[in-house]
N, C-alpha and C positions, 0 to 999 in steps of 0.2 A: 119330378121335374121342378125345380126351379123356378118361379117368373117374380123379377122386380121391375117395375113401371118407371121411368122415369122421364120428368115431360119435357125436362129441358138438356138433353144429349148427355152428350157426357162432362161438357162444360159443366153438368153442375155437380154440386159436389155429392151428390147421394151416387155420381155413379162411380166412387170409389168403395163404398157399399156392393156395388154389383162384383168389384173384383176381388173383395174379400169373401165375397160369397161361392164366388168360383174357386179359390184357392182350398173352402171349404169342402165346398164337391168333390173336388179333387183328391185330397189327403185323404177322405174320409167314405168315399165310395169307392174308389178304386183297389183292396185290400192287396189286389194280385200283383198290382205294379210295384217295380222296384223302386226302394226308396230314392235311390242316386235318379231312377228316371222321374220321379215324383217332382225333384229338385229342379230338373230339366226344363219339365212340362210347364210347372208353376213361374219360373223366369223368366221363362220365354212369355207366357201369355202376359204377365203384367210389364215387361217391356214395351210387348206390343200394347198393351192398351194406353202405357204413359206416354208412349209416341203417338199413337192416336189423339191422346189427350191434348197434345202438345200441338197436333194440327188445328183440332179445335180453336183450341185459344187464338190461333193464328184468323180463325173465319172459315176455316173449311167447312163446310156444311154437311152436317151427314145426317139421317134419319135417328129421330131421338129413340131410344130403347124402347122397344115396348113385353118382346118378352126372352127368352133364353133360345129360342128354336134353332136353329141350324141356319136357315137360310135367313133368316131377320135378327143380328144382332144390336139394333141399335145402328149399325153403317154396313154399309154393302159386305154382305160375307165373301166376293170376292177382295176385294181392298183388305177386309182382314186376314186371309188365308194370305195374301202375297205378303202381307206384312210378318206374320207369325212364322211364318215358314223358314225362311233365310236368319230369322232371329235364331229358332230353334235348333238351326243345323251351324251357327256359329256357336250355341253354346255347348250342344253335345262336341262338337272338336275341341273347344278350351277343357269342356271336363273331360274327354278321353287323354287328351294332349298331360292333364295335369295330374291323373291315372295313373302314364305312363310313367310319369316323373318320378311319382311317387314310391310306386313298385323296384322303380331301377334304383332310387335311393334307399329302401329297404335292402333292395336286395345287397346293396354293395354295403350296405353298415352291418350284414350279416355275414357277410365275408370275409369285412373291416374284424369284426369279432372273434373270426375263429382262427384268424392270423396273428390277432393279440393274446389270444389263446393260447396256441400253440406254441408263440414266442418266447409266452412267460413261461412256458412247460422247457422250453430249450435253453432261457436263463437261467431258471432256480438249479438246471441239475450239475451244468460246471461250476457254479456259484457256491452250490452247497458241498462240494468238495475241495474248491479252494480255500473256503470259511471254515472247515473241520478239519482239513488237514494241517492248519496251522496250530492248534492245542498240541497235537499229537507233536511236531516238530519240537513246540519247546520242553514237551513231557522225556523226547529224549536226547536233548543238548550235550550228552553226554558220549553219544554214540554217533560219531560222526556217518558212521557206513549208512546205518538207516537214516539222517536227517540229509543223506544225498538224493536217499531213494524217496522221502516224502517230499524235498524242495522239487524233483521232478515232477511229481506229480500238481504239487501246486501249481508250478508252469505252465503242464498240458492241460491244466483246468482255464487258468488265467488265459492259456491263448485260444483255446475252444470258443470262451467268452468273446473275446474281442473281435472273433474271428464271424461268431454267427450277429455278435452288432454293428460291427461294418458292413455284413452284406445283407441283411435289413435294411440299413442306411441309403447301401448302393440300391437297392431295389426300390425302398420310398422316393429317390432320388430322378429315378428313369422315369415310373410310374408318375410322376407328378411332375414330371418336364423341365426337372432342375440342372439335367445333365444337359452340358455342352460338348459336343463333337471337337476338339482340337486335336487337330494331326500335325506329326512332328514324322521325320528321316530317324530310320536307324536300321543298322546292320544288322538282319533278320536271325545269321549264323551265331554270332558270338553273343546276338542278345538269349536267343532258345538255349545256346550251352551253358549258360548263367543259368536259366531257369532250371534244367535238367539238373545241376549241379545238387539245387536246393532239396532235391530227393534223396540221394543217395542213400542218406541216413536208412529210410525209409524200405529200398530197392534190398538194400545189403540185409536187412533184421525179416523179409520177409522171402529173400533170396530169388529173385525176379530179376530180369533184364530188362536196363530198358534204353532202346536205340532211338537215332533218329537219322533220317536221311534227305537230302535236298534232289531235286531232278536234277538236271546234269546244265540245262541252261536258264534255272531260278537266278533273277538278277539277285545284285548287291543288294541293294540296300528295296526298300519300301516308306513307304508313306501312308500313314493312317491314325488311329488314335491309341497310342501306347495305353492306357489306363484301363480301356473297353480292353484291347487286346490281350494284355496281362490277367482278366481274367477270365477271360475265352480259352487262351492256354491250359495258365492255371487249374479252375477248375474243372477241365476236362481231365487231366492229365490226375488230380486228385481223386478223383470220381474212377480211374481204368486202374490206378495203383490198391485203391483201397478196397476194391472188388475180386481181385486177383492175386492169389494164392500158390499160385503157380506158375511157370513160362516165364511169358513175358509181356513186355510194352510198347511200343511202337510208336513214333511219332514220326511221319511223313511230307513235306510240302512239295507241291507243285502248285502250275499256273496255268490260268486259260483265261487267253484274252487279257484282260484288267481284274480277272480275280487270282486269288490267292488261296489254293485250296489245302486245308490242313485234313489229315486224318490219324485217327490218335484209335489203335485198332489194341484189344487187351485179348490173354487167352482166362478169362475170369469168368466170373456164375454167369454171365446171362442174363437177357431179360423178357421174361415172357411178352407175348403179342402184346396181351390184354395192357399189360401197364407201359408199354412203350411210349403213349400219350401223356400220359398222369405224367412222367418223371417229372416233367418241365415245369409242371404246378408249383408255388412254394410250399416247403414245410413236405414234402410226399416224398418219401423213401419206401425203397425196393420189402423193407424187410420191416413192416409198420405190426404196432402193435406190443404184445406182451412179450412174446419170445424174440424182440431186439437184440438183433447182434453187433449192428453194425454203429457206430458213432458219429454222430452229425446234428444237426437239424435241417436238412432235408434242402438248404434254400441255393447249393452249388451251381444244380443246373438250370433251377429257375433265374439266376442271375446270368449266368452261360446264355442261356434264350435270349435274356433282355437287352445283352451285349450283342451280341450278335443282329441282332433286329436293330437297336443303334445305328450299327454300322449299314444297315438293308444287306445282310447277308442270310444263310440260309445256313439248318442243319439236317443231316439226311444219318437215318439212324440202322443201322444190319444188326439184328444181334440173334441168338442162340440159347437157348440154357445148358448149360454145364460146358459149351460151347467159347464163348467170348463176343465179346459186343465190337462195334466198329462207327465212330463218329464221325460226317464225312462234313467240315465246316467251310463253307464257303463265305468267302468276303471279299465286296472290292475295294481293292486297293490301287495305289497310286507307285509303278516300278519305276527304279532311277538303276540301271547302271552305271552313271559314270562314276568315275569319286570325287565325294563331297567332305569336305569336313565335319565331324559332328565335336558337338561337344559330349566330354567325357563325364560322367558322372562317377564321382568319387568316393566310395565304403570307406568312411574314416571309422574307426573303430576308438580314438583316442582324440579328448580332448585339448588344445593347444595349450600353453603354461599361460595362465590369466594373472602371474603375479602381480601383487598392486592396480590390480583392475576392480573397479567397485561393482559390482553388478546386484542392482536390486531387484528382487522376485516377490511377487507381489499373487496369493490368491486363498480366498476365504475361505478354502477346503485346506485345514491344518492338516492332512493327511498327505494330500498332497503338495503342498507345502513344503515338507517336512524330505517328501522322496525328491523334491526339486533339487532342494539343499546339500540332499547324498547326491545325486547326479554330478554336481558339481564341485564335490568337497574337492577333489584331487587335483583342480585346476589351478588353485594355489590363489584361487581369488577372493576379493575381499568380499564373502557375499552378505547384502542385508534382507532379510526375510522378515516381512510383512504377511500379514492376512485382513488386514486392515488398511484399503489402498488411500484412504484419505489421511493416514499416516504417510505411507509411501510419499503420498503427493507433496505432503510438508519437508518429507527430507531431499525430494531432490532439488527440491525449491531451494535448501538453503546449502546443499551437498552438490558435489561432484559427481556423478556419475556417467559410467560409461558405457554399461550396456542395463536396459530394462531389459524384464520378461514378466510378463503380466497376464493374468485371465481377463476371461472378457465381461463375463455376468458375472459381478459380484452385488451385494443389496446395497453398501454403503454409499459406493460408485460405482459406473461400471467401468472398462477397459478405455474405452472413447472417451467420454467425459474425463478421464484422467489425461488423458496427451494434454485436450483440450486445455484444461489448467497449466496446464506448464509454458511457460514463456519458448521463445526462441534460444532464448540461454540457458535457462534451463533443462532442455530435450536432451535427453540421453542420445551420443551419437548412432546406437544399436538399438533398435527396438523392435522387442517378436513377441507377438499373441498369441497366448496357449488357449486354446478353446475347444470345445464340444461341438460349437456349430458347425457342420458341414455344407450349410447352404452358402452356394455361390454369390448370391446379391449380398448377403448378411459379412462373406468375407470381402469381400469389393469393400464393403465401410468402413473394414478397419484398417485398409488400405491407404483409401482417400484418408483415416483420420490421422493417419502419420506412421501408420507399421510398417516395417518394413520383408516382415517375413510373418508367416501365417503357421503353426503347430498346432494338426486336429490331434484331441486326446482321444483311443489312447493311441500313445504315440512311443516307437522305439528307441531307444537310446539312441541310434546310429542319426536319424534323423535330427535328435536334439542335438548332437553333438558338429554334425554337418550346417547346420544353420547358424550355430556359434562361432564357428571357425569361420566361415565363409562369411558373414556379416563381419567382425572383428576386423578380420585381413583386409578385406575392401574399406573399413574406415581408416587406418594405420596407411594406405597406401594414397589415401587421399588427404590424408594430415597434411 
């Protein structure tokens, strides 16, 4: 035991002595206690004694120290037990509170991990066939039959890619509360037989059916978020074709109430009990592992789920092995019978004739750069091609022009900072931002900085070509 005397309370200063000496005891007699509780114990007790301390100095009077005992600390061992108490059951809930935090943060940076993981396992391998098949193509420029058959492949490599970092994108997006719910009217029949359409290719090479039906009193039109929907369809409808081998495909809608129920039912492999849960995970395919057969990276249905819950809809799963599976997607939606007018959305496949139109493209990836330039050679227009927008910026300053197309991060300038520089006279009447960024607030600024249309890379011809037309036209009719 312990005893220091001290004759003048704890106002004096030897009785900061007594609590290094307790901190002593503590650490050093107790071997069995946990350290984090070591931490506890010791905080608490010299809180409570600098609170004490702190009464002192005020005049509180207490019994000076005389030894370590239990019932005589130096102040009444009730006063100190009610002091100590409540100290020490606040700090055990900040250090469990800060525990919890911590664990949850591990845990999600190791999840963070094996998603980057397996990302980069799902880049490098359409990557690395897109990259090698182009030797091979110009090894035989000579033979057109095979440079058909390796250009395809380059394609199905290239859209693989684009295909598994868009829906990365869309999932980082929902996951982090970037996405916004905006619902628009459209005509649910001619927009599904559009999509259906997009299979064919696919339906015909692997000799499968695949139908689709409406109930008898599904209204016109719907209301809801085309983008979420598109790939609720989508990729359900990818996920039943790509499975199945045989039969057929099926796509159903009716309605109950305010919802909208789709079922997308395949005669395909099946999916045992046990992984019926897993699918909906990112990156988790039916067929994982060394003996892969199937091609993907795994994130369809997991972006499927994410859509779906978006909307506060639901998915109800039946499935079989060797059998066929059955998706049963419910979603509410918002039904319009009457008729409405929509606007038409128009597949231009051809650029307008840009004779004598100066249009400068402006982005510090000379590669890309370079495909802008083919994009547009046939247009007949005058194009000037920069990768250096602080050039750019000097020639429209002292040029003509009439439509910009510009990226947004570049090191010299960026996209913004360039409008910025250009006078009112000098604004190209057309201006469209080609960029990478997909975040909503980030495109809102190039907005506000004077663009007038937004192109995320990568992006398809039809889209480039639709944005040009459609900007152009609109300035020509407001001349």
């Amino acid at each position: 035991m312990i005893a220091i005397t001290v004759s003048n309370g704890l106002n004096n200063p030897g009785s900061y002595l007594w609590m290094v000496a307790i901190s002593i005891y503590l650490l050093f007699s107790r071997p069995n206690i946990l350290s984090s509780h070591l931490i506890i114990i010791n905080s608490s007790l010299l809180i409570t004694l600098l609170i004490l301390h702190r009464f002192e100095v005020l005049n509180f009077q207490y019994t000076p120290v005389g030894s370590l005992a239990l019932e005589y600390l130096g102040i009444k061992a009730p006063v100190m037990f009610a002091t100590y108490i409540p100290i020490t059951l606040f700090i055990v809930y900040l250090h469990d509170k800060n525990k919890k935090s911590i664990i949850a943060l591990e845990d999600k940076n190791k999840e963070q991990n094996k998603l980057l993981s397996l990302l980069n396992h799902e880049i490098r391998n359409p990557l690395n066939g897109l990259i090698n098949i182009l030797p091979i193509i110009e090894q035989h420029k000579n033979e057109p039959h095979l440079q058909d058959k390796y250009l395809q492949i380059a394609y199905t490599n290239g859209k693989v890619l684009k295909e598994t970092l868009e829906q990365s994108l869309q999932l980082q997006k929902i996951d982090s509360n970037n996405f916004t719910v905006k619902n628009s009217t459209l005509e649910l029949r001619s927009w599904l037989a559009e999509h259906l359409t997009s299979y064919s290719s696919q339906i015909t090479n692997k000799k499968i059916e695949l139908t689709s039906t409406f109930s008898p009193d599904f209204p016109k039109y719907v209301c809801t978020d085309q983008r979420a929907l598109n790939v609720i369809v989508n990729n359900s409808l990818s996920n039943a074709i790509k499975f199945t081998h045989h039969g057929c495909v099926s796509v159903s809608l009716s309605h109950q109430d305010n919802n909208m129920v789709i079922k997308i039912k395949d005669t395909g492999i099946g999916i045992a009990q046990e992984q019926q849960k897993s699918i909906f995970l990112p990156f988790t395919q039916l067929d994982e592992g060394e003996g892969k057969q199937y091609e993907g990276a795994g994130l369809g249905l997991a972006l499927l789920q994410k859509c779906v819950d978006v909307l506060h809809g639901s998915i109800a799963l039946k499935s079989e092995l060797n059998v066929g599976s059955e998706f049963t997607l419910t979603i509410p939606v918002e039904f319009k019978h009457e008729i409405i007018k929509l606007k038409k959305k128009l597949k231009i496949n051809n650029l307008i004739d840009l004779t004598d139109v100066v249009v400068v493209i402006i982005d510090d990836h000379k590669v890309n750069l370079e495909i802008l330039k083919l994009q547009l050679k046939f247009s007949n227009a005058n194009i000037k091609a920069f990768s250096d927008p602080i050039m750019a910026c000097e020639f429209c300053k002292s040029h003509h022009v009439d439509i910009i197309i510009s990226d947004i991060s570049m090191p010299q300038m960026d996209g913004i900072t360039l409008l910025k520089k250009l006078s009112a006279k000098s604004l190209p009447p057309v201006r469209i931002a080609v960029t990478g960024n997909t975040l909503a607030e980030q495109q809102q600024k190039y907005f506000v900085a004077g663009y007038q249309d937004i192109i995320t890379k990568p992006y398809d011809l039809d889209v480039l070509y639709t944005c040009i037309n459609t900007l152009y036209q609109r300035h020509l009719q407001q001349a």
